[in-house]
C-alpha positions as CSV (number, residue, x, y, z in Angstrom):
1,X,270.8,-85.8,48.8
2,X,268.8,-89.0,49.6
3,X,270.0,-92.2,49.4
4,X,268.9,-95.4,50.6
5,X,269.8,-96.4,54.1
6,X,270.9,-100.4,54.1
7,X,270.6,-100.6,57.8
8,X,266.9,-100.7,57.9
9,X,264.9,-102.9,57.4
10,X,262.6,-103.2,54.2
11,X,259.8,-101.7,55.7
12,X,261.4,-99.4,57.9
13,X,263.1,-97.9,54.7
14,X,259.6,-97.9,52.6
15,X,257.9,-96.1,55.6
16,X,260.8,-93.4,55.4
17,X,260.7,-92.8,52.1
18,X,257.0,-92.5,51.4
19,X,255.5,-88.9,51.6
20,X,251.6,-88.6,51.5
21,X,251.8,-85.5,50.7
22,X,253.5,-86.4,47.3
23,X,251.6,-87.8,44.0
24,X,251.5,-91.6,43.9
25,X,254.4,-91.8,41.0
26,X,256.6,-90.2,43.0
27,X,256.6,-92.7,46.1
28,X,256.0,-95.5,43.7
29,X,259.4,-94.2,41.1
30,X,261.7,-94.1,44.6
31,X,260.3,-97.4,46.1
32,X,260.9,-99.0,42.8
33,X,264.1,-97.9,43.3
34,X,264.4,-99.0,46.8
35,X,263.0,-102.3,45.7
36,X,266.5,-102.9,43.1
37,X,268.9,-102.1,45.3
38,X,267.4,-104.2,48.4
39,X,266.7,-107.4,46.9
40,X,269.6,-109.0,45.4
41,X,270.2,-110.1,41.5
42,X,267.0,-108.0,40.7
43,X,266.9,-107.5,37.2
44,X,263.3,-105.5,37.3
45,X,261.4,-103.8,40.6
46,X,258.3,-102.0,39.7
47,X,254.6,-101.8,39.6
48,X,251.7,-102.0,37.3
49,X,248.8,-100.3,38.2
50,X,244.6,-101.3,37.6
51,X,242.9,-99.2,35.1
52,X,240.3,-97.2,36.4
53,X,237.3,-98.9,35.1
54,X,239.2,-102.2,33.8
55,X,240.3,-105.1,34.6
56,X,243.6,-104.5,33.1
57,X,247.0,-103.3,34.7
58,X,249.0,-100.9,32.9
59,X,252.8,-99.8,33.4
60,X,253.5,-97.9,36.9
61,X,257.3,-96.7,37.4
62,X,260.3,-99.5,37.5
63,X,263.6,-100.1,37.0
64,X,265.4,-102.3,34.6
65,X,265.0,-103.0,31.1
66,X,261.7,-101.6,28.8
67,X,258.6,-103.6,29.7
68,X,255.0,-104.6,28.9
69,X,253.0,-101.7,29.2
70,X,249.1,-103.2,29.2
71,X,248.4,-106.9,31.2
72,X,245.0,-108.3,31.5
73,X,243.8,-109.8,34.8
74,X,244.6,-113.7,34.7
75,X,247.3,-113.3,32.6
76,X,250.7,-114.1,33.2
77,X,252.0,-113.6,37.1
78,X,251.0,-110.2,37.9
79,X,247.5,-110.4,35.9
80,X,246.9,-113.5,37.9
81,X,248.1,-112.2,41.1
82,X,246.0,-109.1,40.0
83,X,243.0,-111.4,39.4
84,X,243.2,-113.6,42.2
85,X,244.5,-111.1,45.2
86,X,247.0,-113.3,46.3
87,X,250.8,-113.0,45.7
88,X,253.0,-115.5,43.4
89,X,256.2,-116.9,44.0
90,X,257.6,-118.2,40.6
91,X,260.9,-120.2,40.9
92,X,261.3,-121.0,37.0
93,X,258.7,-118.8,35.1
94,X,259.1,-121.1,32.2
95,X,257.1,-123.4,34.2
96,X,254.3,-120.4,34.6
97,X,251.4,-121.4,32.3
98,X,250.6,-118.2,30.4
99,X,253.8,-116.3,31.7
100,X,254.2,-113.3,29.4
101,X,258.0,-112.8,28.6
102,X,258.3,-109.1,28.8
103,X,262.3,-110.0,29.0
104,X,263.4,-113.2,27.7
105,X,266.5,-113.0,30.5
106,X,263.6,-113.5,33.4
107,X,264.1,-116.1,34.8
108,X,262.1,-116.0,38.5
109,X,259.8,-113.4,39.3
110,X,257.8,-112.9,42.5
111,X,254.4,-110.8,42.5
112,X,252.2,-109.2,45.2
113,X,248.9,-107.2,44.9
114,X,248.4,-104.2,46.5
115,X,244.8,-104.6,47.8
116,X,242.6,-101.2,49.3
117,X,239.2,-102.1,50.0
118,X,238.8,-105.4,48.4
119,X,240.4,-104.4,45.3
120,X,243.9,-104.9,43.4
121,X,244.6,-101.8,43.1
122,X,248.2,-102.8,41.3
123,X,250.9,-104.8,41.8
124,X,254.3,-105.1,43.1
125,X,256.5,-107.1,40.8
126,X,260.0,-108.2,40.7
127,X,262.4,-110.1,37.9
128,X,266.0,-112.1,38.3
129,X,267.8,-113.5,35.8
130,X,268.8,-116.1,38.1
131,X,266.0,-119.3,38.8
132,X,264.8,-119.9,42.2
133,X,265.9,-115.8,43.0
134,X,263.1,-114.9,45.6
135,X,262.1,-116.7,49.1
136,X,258.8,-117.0,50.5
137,X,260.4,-113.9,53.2
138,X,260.6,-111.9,50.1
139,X,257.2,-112.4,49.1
140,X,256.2,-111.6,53.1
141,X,258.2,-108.2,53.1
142,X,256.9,-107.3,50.0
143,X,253.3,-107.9,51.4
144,X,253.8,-106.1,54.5
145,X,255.0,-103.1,52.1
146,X,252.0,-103.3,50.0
147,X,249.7,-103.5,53.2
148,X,251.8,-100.3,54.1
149,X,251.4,-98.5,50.7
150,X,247.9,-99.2,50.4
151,X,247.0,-96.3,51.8
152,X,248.7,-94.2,48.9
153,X,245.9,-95.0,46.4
């Protein structure tokens, strides 16, 4: 049985529990998992993934509530974190012009793209129901794991 090992660090526990050998939803469904139980008051941890020939980002696995299953680039926080390749720190997302209210409990989200050779190739995204939930050393951790699982795409 595996479970998830709260002594390690976040990317020590990504890089154990990712299996190249595996299909991409099946690293991506456990880190999602990994993502909810490590960060706290997470009400969503997931990804959404680029469309092959699109600029749009579709559903990838998550947990937490039903969500938005299609999200254009430069729209809302991951569509503009998608769009720009940078990752978004959102204290209120009320504030967020354009922020797309998959859950109307979200309160603070953070995003990061997942970038393999120049292109978003998704993003990680996490929700809280509480404002001001994520720190600037989330958002670094959460880059460093999507520098990591770059090379899963």
């Amino acid at each position: 049985k595996m479970e998830i090992d709260k002594s390690l660090t976040l990317i020590q526990s990504v890089k154990a529990l990712i299996d190249k050998e595996l299909p991409l939803v099946s690293n991506l469904a456990n880190l999602s998992r990994l993502f909810f139980e490590y960060f706290k008051n997470t009400s969503w941890a997931g990804f959404y993934l680029k469309k092959e020939n699109e600029d749009t980002l579709y559903l990838g696995p998550f947990q937490g509530p039903v969500a938005c299953t299609l999200i254009p680039f430069n729209k809302g926080v991951c569509g503009t974190s998608a769009f720009r390749k940078e990752s978004i720190l959102v204290e209120d997302v009320n504030k967020f012009k354009g922020h797309i209210a998959c859950s109307s409990l979200s309160r603070s989200e953070v995003v990061v793209p997942i970038i393999k050779n120049d292109i978003c190739v998704g993003v990680i995204d996490l929700d809280s129901n509480l404002y001001n939930n994520f720190s600037t050393k989330d958002k670094s951790e959460l880059e460093e794991v999507a520098n990591v699982i770059k090379d899963l795409f």
